[in-house]
N, C-alpha and C positions, 0 to 999 in steps of 0.2 A: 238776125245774126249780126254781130258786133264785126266792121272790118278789120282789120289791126291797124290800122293807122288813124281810126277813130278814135282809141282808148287810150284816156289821160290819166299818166302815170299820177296813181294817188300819194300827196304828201304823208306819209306817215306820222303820229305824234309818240305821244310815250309820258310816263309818269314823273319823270327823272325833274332834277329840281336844277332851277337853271338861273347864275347871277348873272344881270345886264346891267351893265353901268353904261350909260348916254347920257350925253347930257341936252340935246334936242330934248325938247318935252313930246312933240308933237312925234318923232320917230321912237325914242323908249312905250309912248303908250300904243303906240300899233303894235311895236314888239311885243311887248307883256298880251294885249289883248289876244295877237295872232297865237303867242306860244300856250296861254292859257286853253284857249280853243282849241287848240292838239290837246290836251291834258297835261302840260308840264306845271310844275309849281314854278313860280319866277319871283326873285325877289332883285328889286327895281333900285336902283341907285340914279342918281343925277349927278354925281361927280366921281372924281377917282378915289378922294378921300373918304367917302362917305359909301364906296363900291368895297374898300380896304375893311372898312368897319364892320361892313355886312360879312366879308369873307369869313373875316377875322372869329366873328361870335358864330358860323353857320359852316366851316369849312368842313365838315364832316358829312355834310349832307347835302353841300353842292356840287352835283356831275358835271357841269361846265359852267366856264365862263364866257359872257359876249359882251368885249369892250370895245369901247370908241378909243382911236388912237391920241383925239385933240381934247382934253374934258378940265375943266378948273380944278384946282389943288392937288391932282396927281392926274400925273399923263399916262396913257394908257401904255406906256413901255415902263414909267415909274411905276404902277401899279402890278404890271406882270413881273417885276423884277422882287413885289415888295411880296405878293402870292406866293412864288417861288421859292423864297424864304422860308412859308410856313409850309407848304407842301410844294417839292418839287417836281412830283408828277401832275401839278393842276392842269388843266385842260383849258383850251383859251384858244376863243377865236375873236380876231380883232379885226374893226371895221375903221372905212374910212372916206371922206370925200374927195383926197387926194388920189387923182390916177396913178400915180409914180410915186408912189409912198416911201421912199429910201427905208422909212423906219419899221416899216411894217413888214418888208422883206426881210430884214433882218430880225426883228422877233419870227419870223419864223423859222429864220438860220437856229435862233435859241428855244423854238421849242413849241412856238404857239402851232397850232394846228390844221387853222383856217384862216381865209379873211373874204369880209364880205364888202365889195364894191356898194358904195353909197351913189346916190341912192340905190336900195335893194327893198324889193317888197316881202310880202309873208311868206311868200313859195321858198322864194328863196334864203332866208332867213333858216324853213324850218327844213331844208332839204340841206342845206349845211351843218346844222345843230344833229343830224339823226345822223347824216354820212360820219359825223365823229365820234359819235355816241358810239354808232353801231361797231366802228372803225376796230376798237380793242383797243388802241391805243390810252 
């Protein structure tokens, strides 16, 4: 017999296809590997400009976004602001290694959904990613 205070709440994954723009190498590929291993599709960017481009040619078939708020050639408030444009229901949870992120509170005043404290590992990553999904929003 299992006590209840034994049992770990299990991460859930899901099919759903998901852009990450980071531009850390080393935190993007735990991300893709961990959301992979749930079953998500993930398509991977390393900068804002280059996250812009993915949306741009894919935005029909990506259920969220997860951006870094500091990334070379588009910052991750430029890039929600340039998202928004083409679909303004996008979905977008943005991260960050600032504790006090002034800007990161305020995309979410405008819209963003979540935000994930850096460092953050795969639990947490994918228990944010599914609490939004699931969300309806």
């Amino acid at each position: 017999m299992v006590r209840h205070d034994d049992r770990r709440r299990t991460v859930l994954g899901g099919g759903e296809c998901i852009l990450l723009a980071e531009d850390e190498e080393i935190i993007r590929e735990m991300a893709v590997l961990t959301l992979e291993a749930k079953g998500y599709k993930v398509l991977a960017a390393a900068d804002g400009a280059a996250a812009l481009a993915r949306y741009r040619q894919n935005a029909d078939s990506i259920d969220i976004v997860v951006a870094d708020m500091a990334m070379p050639r588009l910052s991750g408030p430029e890039l929600f602001d340039r998202m928004k444009q083409i679909n303004p229901g996008v979905r977008v949870i943005v991260s960050s290694g600032y504790s006090s992120d002034q800007e990161g509170q305020r995309m979410l005043q405008h819209g963003c959904l979540g935000f994930l404290q850096k460092p953050y590992n795969g639990d947490q990553l994918c228990q944010t990613v599914r609490s939004i999904l699931d969300s309806g929003l």
